[in-house]
C-alpha positions in Angstrom: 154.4 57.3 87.2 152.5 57.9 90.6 153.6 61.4 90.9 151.6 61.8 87.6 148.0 59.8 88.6 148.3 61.9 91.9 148.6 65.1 90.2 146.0 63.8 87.8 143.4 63.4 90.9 144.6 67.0 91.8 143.5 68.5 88.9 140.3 66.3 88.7 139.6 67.6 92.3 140.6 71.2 91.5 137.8 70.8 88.9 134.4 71.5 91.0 136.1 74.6 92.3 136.7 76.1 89.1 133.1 75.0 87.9 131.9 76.7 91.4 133.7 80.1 90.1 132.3 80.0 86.8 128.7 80.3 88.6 129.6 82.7 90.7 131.4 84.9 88.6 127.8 84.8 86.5 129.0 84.5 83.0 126.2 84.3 81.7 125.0 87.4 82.6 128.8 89.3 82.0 128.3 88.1 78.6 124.8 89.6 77.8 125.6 92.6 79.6 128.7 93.3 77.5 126.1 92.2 74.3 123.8 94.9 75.4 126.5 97.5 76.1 128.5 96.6 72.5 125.0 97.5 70.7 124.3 100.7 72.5 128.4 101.7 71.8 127.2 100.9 67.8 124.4 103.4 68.0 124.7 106.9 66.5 125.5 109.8 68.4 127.1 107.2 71.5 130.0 109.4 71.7 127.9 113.1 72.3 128.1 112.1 75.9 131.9 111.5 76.2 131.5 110.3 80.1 129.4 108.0 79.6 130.6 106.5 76.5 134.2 105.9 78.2 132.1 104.7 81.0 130.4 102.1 79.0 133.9 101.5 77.2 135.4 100.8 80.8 132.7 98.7 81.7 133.1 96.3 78.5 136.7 96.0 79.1 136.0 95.1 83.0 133.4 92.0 82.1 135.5 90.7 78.9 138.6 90.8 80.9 136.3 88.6 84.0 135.6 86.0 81.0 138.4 85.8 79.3 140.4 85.2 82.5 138.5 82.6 83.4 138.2 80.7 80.0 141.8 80.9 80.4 141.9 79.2 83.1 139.9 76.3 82.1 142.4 75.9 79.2 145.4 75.7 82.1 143.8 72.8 83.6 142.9 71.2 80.1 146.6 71.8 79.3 147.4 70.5 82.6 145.6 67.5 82.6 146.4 66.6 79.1 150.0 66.8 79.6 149.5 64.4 82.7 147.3 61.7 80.6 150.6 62.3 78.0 153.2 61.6 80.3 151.1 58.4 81.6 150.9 56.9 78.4 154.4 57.6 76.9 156.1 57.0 80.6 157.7 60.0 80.2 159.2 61.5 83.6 160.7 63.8 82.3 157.2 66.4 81.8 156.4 65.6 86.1 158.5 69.9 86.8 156.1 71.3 84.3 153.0 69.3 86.1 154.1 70.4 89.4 154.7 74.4 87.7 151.2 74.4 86.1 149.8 72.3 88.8 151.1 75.3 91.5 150.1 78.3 89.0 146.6 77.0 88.7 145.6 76.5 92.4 147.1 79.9 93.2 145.0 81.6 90.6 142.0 79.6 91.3 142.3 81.3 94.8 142.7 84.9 93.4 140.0 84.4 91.5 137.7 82.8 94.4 138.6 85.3 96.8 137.5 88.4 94.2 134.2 87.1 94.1 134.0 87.7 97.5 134.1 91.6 96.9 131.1 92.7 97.2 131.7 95.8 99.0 129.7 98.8 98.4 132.9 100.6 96.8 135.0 97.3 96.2 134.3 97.5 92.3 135.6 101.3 91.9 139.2 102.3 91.6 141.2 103.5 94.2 143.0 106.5 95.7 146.5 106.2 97.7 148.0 108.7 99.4 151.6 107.7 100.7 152.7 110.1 104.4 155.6 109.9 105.4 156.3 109.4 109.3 158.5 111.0 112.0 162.2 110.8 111.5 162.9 112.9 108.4 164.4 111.6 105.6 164.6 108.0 106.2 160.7 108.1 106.4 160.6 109.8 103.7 162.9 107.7 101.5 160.4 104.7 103.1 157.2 106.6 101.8 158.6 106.6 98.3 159.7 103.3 98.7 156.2 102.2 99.2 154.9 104.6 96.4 157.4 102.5 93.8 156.0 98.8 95.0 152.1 100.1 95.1 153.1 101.8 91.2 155.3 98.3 90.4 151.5 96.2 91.4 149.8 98.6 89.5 151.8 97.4 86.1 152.0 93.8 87.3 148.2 93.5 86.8 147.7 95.8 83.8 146.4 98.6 85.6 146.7 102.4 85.0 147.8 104.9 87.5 147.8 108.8 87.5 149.2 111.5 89.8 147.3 113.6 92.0 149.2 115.4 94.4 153.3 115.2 95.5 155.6 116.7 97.5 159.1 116.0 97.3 161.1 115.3 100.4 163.4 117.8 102.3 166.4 115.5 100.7 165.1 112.3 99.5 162.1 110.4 98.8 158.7 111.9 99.5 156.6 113.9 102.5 153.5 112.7 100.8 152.0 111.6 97.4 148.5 110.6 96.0 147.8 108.7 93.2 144.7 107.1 91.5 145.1 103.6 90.1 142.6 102.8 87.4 140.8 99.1 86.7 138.6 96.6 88.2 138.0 95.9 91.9 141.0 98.0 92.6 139.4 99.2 95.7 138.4 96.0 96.7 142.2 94.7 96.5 143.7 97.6 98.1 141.5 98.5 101.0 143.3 96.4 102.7 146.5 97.8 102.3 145.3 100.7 104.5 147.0 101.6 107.4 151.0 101.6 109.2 153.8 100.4 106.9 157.4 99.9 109.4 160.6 99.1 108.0 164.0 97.8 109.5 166.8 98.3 107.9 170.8 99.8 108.0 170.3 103.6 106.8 172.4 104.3 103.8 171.3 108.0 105.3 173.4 107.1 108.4 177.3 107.2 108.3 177.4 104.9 111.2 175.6 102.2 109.4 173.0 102.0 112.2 170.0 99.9 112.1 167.1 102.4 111.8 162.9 101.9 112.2 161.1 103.9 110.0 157.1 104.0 109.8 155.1 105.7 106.5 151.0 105.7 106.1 149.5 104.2 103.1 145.4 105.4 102.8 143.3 103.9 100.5 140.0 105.3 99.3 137.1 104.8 96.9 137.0 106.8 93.4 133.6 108.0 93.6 132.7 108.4 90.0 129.3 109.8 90.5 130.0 112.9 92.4 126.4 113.0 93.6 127.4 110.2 95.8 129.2 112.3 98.0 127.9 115.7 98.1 130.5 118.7 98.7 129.0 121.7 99.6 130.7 125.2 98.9 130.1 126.2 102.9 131.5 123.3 104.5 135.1 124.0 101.8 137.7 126.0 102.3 140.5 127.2 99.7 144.0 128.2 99.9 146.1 129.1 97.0 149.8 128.7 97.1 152.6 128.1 95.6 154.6 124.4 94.8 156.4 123.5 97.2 159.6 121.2 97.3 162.5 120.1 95.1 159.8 119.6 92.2 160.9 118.4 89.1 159.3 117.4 86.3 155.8 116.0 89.3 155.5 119.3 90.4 154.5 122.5 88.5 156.1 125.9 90.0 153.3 128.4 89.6 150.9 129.5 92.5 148.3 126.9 91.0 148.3 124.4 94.0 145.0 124.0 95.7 144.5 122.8 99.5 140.8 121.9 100.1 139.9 121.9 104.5 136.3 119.9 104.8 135.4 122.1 107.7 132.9 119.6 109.0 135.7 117.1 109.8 138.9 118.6 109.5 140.2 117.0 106.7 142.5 118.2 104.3 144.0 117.6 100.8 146.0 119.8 98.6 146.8 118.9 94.8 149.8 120.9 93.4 151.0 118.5 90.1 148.4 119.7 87.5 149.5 123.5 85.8 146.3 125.0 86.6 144.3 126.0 89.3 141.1 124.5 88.1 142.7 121.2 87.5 144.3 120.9 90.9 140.9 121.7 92.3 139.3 119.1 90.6 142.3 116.7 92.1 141.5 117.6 95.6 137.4 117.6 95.1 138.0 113.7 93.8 140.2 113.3 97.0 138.1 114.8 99.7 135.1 112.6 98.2 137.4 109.5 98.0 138.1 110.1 101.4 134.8 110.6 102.4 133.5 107.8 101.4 136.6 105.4 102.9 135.9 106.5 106.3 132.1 106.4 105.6 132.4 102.4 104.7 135.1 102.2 107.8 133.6 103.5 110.7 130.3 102.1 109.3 128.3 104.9 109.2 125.2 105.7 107.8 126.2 108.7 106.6 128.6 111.1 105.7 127.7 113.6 107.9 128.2 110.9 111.0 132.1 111.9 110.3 134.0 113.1 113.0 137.6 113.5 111.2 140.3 110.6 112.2 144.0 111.1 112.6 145.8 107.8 111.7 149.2 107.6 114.2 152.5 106.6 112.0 154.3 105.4 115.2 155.3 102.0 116.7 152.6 99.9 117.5 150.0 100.7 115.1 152.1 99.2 112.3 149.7 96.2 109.6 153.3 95.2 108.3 157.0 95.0 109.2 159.8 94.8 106.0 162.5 94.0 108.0 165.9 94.2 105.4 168.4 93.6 108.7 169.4 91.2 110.2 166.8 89.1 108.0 164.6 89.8 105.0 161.2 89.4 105.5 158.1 91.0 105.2 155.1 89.9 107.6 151.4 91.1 108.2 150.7 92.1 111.6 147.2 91.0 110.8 146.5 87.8 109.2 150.3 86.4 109.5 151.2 85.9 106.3 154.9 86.5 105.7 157.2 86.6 102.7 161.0 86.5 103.1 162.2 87.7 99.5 161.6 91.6 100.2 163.3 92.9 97.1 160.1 90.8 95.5 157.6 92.2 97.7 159.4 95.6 96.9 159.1 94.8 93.3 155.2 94.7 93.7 155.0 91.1 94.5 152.1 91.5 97.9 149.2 89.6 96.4 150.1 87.0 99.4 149.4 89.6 101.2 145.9 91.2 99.6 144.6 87.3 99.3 145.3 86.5 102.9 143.1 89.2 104.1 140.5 88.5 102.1 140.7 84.8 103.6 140.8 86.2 106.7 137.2 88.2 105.9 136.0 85.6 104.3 136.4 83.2 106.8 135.3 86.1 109.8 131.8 86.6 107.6 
């Protein structure tokens, strides 16, 4: 029975920390804002304006979902802690694995929770843009880009987000040259900035007939959704437009007419092209959100003032300038070049599973701050 009363002191001293997060989460104030917002949603004529409606829609959805996950996890540790004070007073062993699972669920979402009121970014709340490259060496880059497009999408169910496609272009045999997509919900950005940067894997090539062990290296870039466009001002003389026609294998992602757009933001350089929408003025729209989204995540990088302070970077997808290794051979693991943290079951992390590795870098902030 002392495996129970020291769990039971666990919990008891897990229980300023979750009262600590209730404050600063500011329930109280969630609760009247989504009040307020619920009685201007009841007024007539709400849904004339059909942006901001779904705006104000969104914005309910974000602060009930904020409460209701952490009423829910009071309940866990009033489940928790009742199931402790049962086992003590029936002597029943028997319940001490489902302590120690409930005990472990609860302290790791305590932390996720902790560390997301810590993003208080000037984007963190938006959603977020990724754009997947794929690096030197042909296909087996290619096949690693989509790869890393299938565990970012995989995340993007595991929390109950949304995603959508923006742009993608099939690779020359298999996987991908490069995709975008936008993944919708709250403090997306926040989450995923971090997963900016140089992906490498190690692994044998099933591309190889030789059975070699290959390195392969893919980008992942992750910007702000800039929902007020005003934020980041485009203007027609600093754009220019190309027309042309899908490129690629295709499919069902990419359309075959000459509807693809390629926006160049002569200013810095930068370019984006859209080609999965079947018209012109759709794909345009796709590569507008894009070059703002990009705009903005080199704005908050380089901390500049302002946009025009952009010079245009070039991230390198070669050795050296990796964040994280996903080594399959002659070990599995997967470790962040950053803050350390490693996990060695890679078909999980493959499977979506990297909040180890989004959490530890917001520790790692946290702590730097």
């Amino acid at each position: 029975m002392l495996e129970f009363e020291e769990y039971r002191t666990k919990l008891n001293n897990l229980r300023p920390t979750l009262d600590d997060l209730g404050g600063a989460l500011q329930l109280a104030e969630a609760e009247r804002e989504i009040a307020e917002l619920e009685t201007e949603s009841a007024q007539d004529g709400f849904w004339n304006n059909v942006k901001h409606s779904q705006q104000v829609q969104q914005r309910i959805k974000q602060l009930k979902g904020k409460v209701e996950r952490y009423r829910a996890l009071c309940a866990k540790w009033d489940d928790a802690m009742t199931m402790c004070d049962m086992a003590l007073e029936e002597q029943d062993d028997s319940l001490l694995p489902e302590v120690i699972e409930e005990f472990d669920l609860l302290s790791e979402e305590l932390e996720s929770m902790r560390l997301s009121t810590l993003l208080t970014g000037e984007y963190d709340a938006n959603n977020a843009i990724l754009t997947f490259h794929a690096g030197a060496g042909g296909t087996e880059a290619q096949d690693w880009a989509q790869m890393l497009y299938r565990m970012y999408t995989m995340w993007t169910e595991r929390h109950g987000y949304k995603y959508s496609l923006l742009d993608y272009q099939d690779g020359d045999q298999a996987g991908i040259k490069s995709a975008t997509i936008k993944i919708e919900g709250d403090n997306v950005y926040g989450y995923l900035k971090s997963e900016h940067g140089v992906h490498r894997l190690v692994r044998i090539s099933p591309f190889d007939a030789n059975a070699r062990r290959q390195t392969s290296f893919a980008a992942v870039e992750v910007m702000p959704e800039i929902g007020d466009a005003g934020e980041i001002e485009l203007r027609d003389e600093d754009i220019k437009m190309d027309v042309f026609r899908s490129s690629g294998a295709g499919g069902q992602k990419v359309n075959k007419t000459s509807s693809a757009v390629r926006l160049t933001h002569i200013p810095t350089g930068i370019v984006v092209s859209s080609q999965v929408e079947r018209s012109h003025f759709q794909n345009l729209e796709n590569c507008k959100e894009m070059l703002r989204a990009k705009l903005a995540e080199i704005k908050e990088r380089e901390h500049l003032e302002k946009i025009e302070d952009i010079k245009g970077v070039q991230m390198k997808i070669e050795w050296g300038s990796q964040i994280r290794s996903y080594v399959f051979m002659p070990y599995t693991l997967a470790k962040d070049t950053r803050t350390g943290f490693e996990n060695s079951n890679i078909n999980a992390v493959m499977d979506g599973d990297i909040d180890g590795f989004i959490n530890a870098y917001l520790a790692m902030k946290a702590n730097q701050n």
